[in-house]
FIPAGU-217743 format. One record per residue (C-alpha): residue in one letter; x, y, z; chain. Coordinates in pm, 1 decimal, always signed. Last residue first. Layout:
// residues N
+------+----------+----------+----------+-----+
| type |       xx |       yy |       zz | mol |
+------+----------+----------+----------+-----+
|    a |        X |        Y |        Z |   A |
...
+------+----------+----------+----------+-----+
***
This chain:
// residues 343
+------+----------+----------+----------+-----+
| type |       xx |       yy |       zz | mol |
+------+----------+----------+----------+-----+
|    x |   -679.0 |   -419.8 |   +139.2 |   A |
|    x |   -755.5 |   -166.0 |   +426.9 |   A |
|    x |  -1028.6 |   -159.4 |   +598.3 |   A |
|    x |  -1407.9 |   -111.8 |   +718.2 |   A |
|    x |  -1610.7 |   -429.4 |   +620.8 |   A |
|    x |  -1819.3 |   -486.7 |   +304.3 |   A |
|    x |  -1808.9 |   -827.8 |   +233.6 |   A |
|    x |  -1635.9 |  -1018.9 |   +514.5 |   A |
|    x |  -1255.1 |  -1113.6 |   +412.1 |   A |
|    x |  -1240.6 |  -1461.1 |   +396.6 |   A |
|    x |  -1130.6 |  -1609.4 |   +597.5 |   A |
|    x |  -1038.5 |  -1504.3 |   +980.0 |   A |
|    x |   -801.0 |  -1432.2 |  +1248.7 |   A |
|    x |   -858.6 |  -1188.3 |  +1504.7 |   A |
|    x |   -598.0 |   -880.3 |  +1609.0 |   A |
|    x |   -324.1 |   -864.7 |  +1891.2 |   A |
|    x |   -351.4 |   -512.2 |  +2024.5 |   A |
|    x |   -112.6 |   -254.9 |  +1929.2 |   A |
|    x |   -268.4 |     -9.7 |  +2158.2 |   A |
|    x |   -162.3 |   +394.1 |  +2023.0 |   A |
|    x |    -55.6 |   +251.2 |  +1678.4 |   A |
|    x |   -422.1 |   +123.2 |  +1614.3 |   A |
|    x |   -594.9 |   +372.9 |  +1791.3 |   A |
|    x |   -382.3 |   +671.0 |  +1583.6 |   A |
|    x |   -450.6 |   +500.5 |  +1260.3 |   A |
|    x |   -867.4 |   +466.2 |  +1329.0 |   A |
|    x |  -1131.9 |   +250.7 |  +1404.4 |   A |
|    x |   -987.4 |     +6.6 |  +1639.1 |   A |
|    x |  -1083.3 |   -364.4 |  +1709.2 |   A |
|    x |   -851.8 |   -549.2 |  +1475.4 |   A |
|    x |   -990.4 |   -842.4 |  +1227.4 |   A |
|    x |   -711.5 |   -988.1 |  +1004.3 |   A |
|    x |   -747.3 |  -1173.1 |   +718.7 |   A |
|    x |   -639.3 |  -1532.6 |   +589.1 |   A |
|    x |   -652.8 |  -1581.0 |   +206.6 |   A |
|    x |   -337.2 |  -1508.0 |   +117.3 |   A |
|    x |   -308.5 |  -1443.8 |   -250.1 |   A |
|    x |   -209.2 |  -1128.2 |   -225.8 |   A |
|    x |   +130.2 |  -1215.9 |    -22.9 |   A |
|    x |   +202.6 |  -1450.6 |   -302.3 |   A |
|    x |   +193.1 |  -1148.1 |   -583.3 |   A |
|    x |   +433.6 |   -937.3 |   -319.0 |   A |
|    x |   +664.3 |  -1216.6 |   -347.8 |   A |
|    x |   +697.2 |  -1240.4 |   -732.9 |   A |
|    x |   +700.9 |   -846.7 |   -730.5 |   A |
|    x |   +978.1 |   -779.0 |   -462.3 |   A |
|    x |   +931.5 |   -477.8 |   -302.9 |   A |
|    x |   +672.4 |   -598.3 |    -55.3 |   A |
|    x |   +318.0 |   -463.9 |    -62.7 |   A |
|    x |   +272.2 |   -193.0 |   +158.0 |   A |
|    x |    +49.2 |   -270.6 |   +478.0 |   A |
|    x |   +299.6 |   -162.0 |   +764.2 |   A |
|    x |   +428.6 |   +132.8 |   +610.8 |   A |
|    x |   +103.1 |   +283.4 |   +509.0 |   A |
|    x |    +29.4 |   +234.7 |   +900.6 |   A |
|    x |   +345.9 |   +443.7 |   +938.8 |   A |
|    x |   +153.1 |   +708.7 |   +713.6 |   A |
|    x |   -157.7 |   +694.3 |   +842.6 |   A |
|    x |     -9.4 |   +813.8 |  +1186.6 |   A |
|    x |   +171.8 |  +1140.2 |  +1007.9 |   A |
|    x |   -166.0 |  +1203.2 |   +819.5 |   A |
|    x |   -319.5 |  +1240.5 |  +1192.2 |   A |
|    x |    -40.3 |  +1431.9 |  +1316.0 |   A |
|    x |   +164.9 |  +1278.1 |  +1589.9 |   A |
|    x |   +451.6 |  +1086.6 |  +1394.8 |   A |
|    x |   +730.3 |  +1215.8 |  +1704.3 |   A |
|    x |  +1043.8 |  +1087.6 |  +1590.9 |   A |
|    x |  +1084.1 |   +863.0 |  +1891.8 |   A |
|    x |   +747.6 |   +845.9 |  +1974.7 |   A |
|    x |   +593.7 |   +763.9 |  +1619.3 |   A |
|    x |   +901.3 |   +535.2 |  +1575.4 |   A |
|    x |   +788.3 |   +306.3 |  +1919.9 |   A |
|    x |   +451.0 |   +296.1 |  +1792.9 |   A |
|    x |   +497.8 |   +171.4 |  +1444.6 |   A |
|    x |   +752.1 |    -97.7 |  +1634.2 |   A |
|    x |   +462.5 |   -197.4 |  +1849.0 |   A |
|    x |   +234.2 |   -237.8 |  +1545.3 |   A |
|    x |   +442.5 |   -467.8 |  +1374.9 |   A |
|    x |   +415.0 |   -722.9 |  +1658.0 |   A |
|    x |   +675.9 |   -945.3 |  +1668.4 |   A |
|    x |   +738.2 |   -963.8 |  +2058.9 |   A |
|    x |  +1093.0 |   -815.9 |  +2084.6 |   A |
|    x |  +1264.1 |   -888.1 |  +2377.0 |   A |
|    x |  +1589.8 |   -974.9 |  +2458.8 |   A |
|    x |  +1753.7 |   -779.9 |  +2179.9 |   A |
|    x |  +2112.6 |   -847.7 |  +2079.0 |   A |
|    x |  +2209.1 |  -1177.2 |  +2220.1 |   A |
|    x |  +1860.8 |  -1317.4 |  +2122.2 |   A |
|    x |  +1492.7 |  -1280.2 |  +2223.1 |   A |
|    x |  +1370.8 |  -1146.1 |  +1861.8 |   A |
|    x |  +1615.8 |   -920.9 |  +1654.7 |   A |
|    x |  +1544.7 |   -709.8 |  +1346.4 |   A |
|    x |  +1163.8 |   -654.9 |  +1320.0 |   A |
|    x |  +1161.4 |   -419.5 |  +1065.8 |   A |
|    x |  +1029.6 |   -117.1 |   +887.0 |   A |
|    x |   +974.6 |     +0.1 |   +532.7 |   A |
|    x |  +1044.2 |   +292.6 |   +369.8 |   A |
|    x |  +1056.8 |   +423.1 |     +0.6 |   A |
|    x |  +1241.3 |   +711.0 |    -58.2 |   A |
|    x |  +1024.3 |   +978.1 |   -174.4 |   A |
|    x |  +1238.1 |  +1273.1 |    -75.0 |   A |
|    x |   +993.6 |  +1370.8 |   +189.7 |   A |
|    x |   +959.8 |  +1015.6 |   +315.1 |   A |
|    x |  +1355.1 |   +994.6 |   +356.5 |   A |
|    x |  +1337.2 |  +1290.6 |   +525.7 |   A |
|    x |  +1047.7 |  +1225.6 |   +801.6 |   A |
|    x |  +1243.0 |   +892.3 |   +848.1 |   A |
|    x |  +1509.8 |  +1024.5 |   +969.7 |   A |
|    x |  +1768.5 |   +686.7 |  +1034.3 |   A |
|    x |  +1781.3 |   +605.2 |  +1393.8 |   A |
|    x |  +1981.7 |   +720.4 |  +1686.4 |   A |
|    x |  +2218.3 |   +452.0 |  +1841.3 |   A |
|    x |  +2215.6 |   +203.8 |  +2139.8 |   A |
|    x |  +1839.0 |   +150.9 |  +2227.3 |   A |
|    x |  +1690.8 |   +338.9 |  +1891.2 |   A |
|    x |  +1782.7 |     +1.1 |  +1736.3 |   A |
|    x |  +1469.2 |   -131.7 |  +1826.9 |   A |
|    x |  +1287.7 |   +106.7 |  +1546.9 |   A |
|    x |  +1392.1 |   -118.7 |  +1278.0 |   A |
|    x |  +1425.4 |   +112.2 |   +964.2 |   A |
|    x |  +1420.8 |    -49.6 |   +594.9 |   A |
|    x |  +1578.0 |   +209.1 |   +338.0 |   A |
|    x |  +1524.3 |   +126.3 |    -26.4 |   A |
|    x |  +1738.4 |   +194.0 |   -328.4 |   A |
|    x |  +1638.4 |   +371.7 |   -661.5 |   A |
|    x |  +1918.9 |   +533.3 |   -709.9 |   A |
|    x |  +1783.1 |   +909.5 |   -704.5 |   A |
|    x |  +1613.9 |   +863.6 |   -347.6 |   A |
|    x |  +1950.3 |   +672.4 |   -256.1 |   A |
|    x |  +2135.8 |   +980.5 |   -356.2 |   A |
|    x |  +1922.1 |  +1291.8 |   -288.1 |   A |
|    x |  +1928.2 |  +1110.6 |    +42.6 |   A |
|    x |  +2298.1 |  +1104.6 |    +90.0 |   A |
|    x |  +2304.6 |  +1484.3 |    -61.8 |   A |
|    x |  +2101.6 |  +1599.4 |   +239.5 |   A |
|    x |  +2246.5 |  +1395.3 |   +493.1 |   A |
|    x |  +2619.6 |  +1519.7 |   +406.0 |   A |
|    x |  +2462.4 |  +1905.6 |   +401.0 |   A |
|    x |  +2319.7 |  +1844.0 |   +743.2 |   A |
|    x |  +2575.6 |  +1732.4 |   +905.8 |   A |
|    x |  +2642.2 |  +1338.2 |   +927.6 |   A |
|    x |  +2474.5 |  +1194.1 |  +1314.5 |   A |
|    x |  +2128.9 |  +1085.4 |  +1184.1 |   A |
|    x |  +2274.5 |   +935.6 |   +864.4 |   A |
|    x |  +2492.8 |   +714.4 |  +1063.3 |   A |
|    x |  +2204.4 |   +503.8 |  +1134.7 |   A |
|    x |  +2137.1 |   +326.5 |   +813.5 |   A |
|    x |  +1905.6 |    +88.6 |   +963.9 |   A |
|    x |  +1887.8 |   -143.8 |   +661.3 |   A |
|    x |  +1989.1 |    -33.8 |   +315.6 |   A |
|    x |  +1815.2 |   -249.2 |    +27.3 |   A |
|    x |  +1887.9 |   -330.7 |   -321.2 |   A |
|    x |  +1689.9 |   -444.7 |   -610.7 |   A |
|    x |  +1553.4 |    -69.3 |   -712.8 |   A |
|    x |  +1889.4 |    +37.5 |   -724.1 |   A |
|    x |  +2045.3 |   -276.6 |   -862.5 |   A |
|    x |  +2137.8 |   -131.4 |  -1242.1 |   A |
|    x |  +2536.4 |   -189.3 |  -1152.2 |   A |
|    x |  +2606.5 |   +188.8 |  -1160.6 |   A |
|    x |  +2292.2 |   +278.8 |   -913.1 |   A |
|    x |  +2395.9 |    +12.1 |   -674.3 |   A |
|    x |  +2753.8 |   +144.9 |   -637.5 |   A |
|    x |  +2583.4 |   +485.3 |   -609.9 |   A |
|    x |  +2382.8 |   +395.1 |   -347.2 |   A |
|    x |  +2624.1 |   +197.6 |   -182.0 |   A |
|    x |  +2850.5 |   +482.2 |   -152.7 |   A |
|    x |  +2623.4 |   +715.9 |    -38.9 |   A |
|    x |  +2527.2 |   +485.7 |   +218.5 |   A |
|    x |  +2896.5 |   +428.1 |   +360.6 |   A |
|    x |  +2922.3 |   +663.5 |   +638.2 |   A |
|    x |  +3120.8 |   +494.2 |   +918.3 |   A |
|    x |  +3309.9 |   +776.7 |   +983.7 |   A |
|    x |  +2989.9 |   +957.1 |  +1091.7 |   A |
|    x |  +2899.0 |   +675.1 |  +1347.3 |   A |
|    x |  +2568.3 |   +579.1 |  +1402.5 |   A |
|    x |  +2731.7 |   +154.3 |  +1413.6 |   A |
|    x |  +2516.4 |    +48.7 |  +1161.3 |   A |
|    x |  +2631.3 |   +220.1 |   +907.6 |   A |
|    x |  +2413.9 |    -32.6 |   +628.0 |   A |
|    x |  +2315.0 |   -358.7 |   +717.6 |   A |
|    x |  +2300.5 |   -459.4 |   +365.4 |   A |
|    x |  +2034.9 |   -598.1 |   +126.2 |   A |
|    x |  +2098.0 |   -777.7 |   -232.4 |   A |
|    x |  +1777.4 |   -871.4 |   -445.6 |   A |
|    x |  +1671.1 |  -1124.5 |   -608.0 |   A |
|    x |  +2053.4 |  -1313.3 |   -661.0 |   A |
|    x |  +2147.9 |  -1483.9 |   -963.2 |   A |
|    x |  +2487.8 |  -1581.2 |   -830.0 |   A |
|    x |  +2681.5 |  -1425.7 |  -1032.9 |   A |
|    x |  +2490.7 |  -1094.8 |  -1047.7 |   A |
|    x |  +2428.1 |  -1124.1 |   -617.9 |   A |
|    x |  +2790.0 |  -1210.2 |   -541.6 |   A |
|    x |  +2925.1 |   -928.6 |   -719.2 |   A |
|    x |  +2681.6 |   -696.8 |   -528.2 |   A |
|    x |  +2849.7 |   -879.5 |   -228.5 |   A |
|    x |  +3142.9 |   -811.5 |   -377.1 |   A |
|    x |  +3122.2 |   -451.2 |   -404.4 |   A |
|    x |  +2964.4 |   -358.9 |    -65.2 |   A |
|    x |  +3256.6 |   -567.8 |   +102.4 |   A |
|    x |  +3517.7 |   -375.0 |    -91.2 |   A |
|    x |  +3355.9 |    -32.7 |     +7.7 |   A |
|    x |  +3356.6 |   -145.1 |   +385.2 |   A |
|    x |  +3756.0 |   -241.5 |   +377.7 |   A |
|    x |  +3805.5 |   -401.2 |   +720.0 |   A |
|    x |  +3529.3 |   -597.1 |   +733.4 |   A |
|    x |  +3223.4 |   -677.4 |   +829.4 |   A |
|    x |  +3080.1 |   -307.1 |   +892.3 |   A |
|    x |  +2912.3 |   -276.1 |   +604.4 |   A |
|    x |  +2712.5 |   -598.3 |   +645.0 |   A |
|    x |  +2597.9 |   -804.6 |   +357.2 |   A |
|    x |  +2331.3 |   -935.7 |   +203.9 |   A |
|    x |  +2223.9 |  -1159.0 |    -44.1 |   A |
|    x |  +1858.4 |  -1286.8 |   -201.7 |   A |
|    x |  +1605.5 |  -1528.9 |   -252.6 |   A |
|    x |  +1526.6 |  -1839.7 |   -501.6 |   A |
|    x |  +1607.9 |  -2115.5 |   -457.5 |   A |
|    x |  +1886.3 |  -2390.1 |   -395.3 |   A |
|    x |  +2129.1 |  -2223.0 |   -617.2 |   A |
|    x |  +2163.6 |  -1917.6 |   -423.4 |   A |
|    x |  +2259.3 |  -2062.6 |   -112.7 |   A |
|    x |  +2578.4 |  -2281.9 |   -336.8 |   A |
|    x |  +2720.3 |  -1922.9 |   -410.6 |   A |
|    x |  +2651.6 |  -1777.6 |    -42.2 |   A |
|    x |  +2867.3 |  -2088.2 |    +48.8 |   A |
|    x |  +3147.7 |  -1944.3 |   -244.0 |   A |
|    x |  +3149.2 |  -1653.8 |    -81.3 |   A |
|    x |  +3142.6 |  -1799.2 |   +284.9 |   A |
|    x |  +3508.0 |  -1925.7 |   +242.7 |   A |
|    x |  +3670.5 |  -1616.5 |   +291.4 |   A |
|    x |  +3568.9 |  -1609.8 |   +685.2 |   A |
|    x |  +3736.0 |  -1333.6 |   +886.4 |   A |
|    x |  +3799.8 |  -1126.1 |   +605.7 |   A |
|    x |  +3482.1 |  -1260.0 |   +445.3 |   A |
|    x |  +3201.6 |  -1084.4 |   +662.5 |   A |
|    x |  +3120.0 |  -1260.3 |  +1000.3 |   A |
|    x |  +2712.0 |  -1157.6 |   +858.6 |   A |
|    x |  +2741.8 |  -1322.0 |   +549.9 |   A |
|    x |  +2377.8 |  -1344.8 |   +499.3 |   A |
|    x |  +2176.0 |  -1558.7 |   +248.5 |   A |
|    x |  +1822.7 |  -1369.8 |   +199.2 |   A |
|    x |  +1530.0 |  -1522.4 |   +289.3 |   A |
|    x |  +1199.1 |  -1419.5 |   +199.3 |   A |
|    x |   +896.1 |  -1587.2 |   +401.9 |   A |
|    x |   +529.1 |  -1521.0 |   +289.3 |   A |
|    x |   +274.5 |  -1589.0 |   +550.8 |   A |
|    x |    -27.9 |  -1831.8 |   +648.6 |   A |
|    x |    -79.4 |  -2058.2 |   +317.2 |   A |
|    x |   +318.1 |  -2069.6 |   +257.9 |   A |
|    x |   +368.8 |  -2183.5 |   +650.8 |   A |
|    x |   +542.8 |  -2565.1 |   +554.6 |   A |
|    x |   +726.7 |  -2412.0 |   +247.8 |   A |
|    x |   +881.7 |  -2105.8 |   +454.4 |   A |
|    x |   +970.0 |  -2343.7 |   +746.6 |   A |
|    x |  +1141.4 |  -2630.4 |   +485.6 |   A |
|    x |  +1330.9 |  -2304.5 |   +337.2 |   A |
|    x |  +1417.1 |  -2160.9 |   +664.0 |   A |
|    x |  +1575.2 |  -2509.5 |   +805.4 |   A |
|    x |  +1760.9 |  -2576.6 |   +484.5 |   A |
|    x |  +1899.2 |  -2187.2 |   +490.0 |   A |
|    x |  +1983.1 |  -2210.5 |   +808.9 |   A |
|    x |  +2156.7 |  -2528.6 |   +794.9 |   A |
|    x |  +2399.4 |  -2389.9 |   +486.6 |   A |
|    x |  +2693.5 |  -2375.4 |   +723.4 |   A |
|    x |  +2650.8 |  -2259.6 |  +1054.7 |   A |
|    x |  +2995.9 |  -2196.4 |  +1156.3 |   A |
|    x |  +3172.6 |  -2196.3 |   +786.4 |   A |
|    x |  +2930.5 |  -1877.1 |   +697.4 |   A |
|    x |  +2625.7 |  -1850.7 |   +585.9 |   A |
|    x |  +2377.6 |  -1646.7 |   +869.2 |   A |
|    x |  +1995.8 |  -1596.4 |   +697.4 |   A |
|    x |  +1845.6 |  -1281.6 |   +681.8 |   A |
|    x |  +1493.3 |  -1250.1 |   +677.9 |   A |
|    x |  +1222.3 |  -1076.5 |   +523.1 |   A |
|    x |   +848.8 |  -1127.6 |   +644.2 |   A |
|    x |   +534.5 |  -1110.6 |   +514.0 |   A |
|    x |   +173.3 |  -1178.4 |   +618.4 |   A |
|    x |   +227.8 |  -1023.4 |  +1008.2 |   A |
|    x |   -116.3 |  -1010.5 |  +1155.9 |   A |
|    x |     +0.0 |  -1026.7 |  +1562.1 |   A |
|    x |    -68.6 |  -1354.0 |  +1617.9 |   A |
|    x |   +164.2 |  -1486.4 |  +1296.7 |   A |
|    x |   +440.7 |  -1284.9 |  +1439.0 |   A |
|    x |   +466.3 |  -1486.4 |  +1771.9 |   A |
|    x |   +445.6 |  -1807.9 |  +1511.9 |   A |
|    x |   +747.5 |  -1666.6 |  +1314.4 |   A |
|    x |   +942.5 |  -1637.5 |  +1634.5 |   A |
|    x |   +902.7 |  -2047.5 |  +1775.7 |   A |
|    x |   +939.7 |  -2170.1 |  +1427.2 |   A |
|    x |  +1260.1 |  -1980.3 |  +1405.8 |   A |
|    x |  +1317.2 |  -2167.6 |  +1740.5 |   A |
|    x |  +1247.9 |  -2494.5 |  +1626.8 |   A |
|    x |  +1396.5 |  -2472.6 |  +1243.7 |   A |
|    x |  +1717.0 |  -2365.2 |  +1393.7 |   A |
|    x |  +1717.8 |  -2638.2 |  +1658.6 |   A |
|    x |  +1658.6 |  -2911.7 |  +1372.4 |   A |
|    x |  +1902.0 |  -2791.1 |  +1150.9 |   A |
|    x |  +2141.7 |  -2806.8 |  +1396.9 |   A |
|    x |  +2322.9 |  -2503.2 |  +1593.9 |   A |
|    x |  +2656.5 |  -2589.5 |  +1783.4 |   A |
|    x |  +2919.6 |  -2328.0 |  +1608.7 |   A |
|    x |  +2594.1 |  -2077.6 |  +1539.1 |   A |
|    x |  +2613.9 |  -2055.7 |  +1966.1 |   A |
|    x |  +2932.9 |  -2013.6 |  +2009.3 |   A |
|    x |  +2932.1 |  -1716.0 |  +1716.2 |   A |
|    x |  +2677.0 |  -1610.0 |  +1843.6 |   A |
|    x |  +2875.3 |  -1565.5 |  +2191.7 |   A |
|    x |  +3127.6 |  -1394.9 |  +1997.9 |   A |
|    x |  +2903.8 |  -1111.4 |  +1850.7 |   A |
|    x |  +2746.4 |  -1096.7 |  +2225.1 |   A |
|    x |  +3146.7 |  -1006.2 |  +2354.1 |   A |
|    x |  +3212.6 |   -758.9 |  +2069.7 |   A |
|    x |  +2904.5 |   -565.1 |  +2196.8 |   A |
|    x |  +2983.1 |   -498.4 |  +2471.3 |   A |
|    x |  +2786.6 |   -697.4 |  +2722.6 |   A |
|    x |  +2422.9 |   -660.8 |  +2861.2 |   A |
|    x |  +2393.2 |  -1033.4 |  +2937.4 |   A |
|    x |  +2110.5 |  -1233.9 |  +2803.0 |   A |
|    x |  +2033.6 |  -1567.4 |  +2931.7 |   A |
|    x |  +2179.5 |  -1806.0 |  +2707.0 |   A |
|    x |  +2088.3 |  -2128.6 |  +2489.4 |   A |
|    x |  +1758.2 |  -2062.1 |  +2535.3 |   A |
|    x |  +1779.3 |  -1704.0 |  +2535.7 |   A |
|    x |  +1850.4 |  -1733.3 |  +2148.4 |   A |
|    x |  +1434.4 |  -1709.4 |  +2061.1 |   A |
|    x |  +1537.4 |  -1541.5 |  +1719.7 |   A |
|    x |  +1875.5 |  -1636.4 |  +1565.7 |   A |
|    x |  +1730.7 |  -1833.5 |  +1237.5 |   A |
|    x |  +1435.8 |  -1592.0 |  +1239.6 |   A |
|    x |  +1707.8 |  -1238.7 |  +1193.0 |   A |
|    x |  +1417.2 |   -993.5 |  +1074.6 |   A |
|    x |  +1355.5 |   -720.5 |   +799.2 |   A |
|    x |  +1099.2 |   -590.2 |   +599.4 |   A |
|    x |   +821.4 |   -701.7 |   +826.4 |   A |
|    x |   +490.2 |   -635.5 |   +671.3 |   A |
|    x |   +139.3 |   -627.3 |   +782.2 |   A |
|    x |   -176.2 |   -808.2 |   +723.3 |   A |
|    x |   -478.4 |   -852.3 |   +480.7 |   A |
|    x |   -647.5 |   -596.7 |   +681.1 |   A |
|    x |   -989.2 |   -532.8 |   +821.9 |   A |
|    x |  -1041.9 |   -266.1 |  +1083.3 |   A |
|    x |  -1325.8 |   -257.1 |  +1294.8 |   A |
|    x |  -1533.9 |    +10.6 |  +1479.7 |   A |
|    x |  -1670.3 |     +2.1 |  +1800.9 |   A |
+------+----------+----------+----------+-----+
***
């Protein structure tokens, strides 16, 4: 059988100070409203310590399926503090020689409910370096959010800025043209990042058209997380690829309020967007493999990812094999001389 040899895969987006929630709670299939408040509960009683133990618990279900990067938001708000942040920094120090962590500060209660988590995003920044994101839906004024978070990011000397982006599907929701020109004006196209971006699956045609003439012009990227397909339809990925928008895909939740599941394995989320948007074709099944090994955005961080020296060993020959089993692969360093893979 043929091998495939890989440095690892990439997971543009994931929630590690949440993951592994079901400890504190069982999950409930509740509106949505109701698991936002149980969070909440739950952020209200996290310690460092607890954070760091459960993230732990996620990061090491990622580390058996070949995952070398990883993106995560971080909650800041006046619930949790700046714990997350502590906890995530001590984790991404302790597992620098396995996998590269990115954090970016999160004010996911948005400031109308919480004011005071701008200038806790502030003190984030200064303890190293990462990013700030934001959640279109957070408050009442969507536009306003989008601009002071970018605010945020310039005076706080952000990396990048990232926002859950029209989350909900809906069409009157529609904020990523917006943010893509909002980015565009301030010079953060290429620093900026839409996640799930779901209303752009329900616009018409012509709206979805000029949207993605807009991000593809602005420079901003679009991270899908399959998972999301559950509740709402998912951002066309076919489209964005045509316009040359660049793509990557996430984890989002692992065993918390939102998601139950999720196991961490790139590969399964590859597999669930090549049935739900149906990547058949051989190129087609290259391509969300492409997804999975690109370098991340971020040039300091994608120079640590290639400096890993652990490899990955999976027993499939080809794209289709790969998606089609998701099997956990082999560890090993260094890379044998001469194998079949991808770098």
């Amino acid at each position: 059988m043929k091998e495939w040899m890989t440095r690892g895969f990439s997971n543009e987006h994931a929630h590690l100070d949440k993951g592994m929630l079901y400890t504190f709670l069982p999950y409930k299939d509740e509106p949505v409203p109701i698991r936002a408040e149980w969070t909440r509960q739950a952020k209200a009683a996290f310690t460092k310590q607890d954070i760091y133990d459960r993230a732990e618990k996620a990061l090491q279900t990622m580390l058996a399926y070949g995952t070398r990067y990883v993106r995560t938001h971080v909650d800041v708000d006046p619930l949790v503090g700046l714990k997350g942040v502590e906890a995530l920094l001590e984790l991404k120090e302790r597992y620098e020689d396995r996998i590269v962590i990115d954090l970016t500060a999160f004010a996911q209660e948005g400031f109308d409910r919480f004011p005071q988590s701008e200038a806790l995003l502030l003190e984030a920044l200064r303890m190293g370096k990462m990013g700030v994101g934001g959640h279109t839906l957070a408050d009442g004024d969507g536009e306003a959010h989008i601009d002071r978070v970018l605010s945020i990011a310039e005076a706080g000397g952000a990396e990048w800025a990232e926002f859950h982006t029209d989350e909900s599907g809906r069409p009157e929701h529609f904020l990523l043209p917006y943010l893509a020109t909002a980015a565009e004006k301030r010079g953060w196209g290429g620093r900026c990042y839409a996640i799930h971006c779901n209303s752009l699956a329900n616009v018409t045609e012509k709206e979805a058209e000029e949207a993605i003439e807009l991000v593809s012009r602005s420079g901003l990227h679009v991270t899908v997380c399959p998972t999301a397909i559950a509740t709402r339809a998912l951002a066309p990925v076919k489209k964005l690829r045509k316009a040359g928008v660049r793509v990557g895909l996430g984890s989002d939740n692992i065993g918390d309020f939102f998601n139950p599941y999720g196991s961490g394995n790139m590969l399964h989320y590859a597999q669930l967007l090549a049935y739900v948007q149906r990547f058949y074709e051989p190129e087609e099944s290259e391509y969300l493999v492409g997804l999975l090994l690109q370098e991340p955005a971020h040039a300091e961080s994608a120079a640590k990812t290639d400096k890993l020296e652990i490899r990955y060993r999976y027993d499939n020959g080809t794209a289709r094999e790969l998606i089609a089993h998701a099997k956990a692969p082999r560890a090993f360093t260094p890379l044998r001389e001469g194998a079949l893979g991808y770098e």
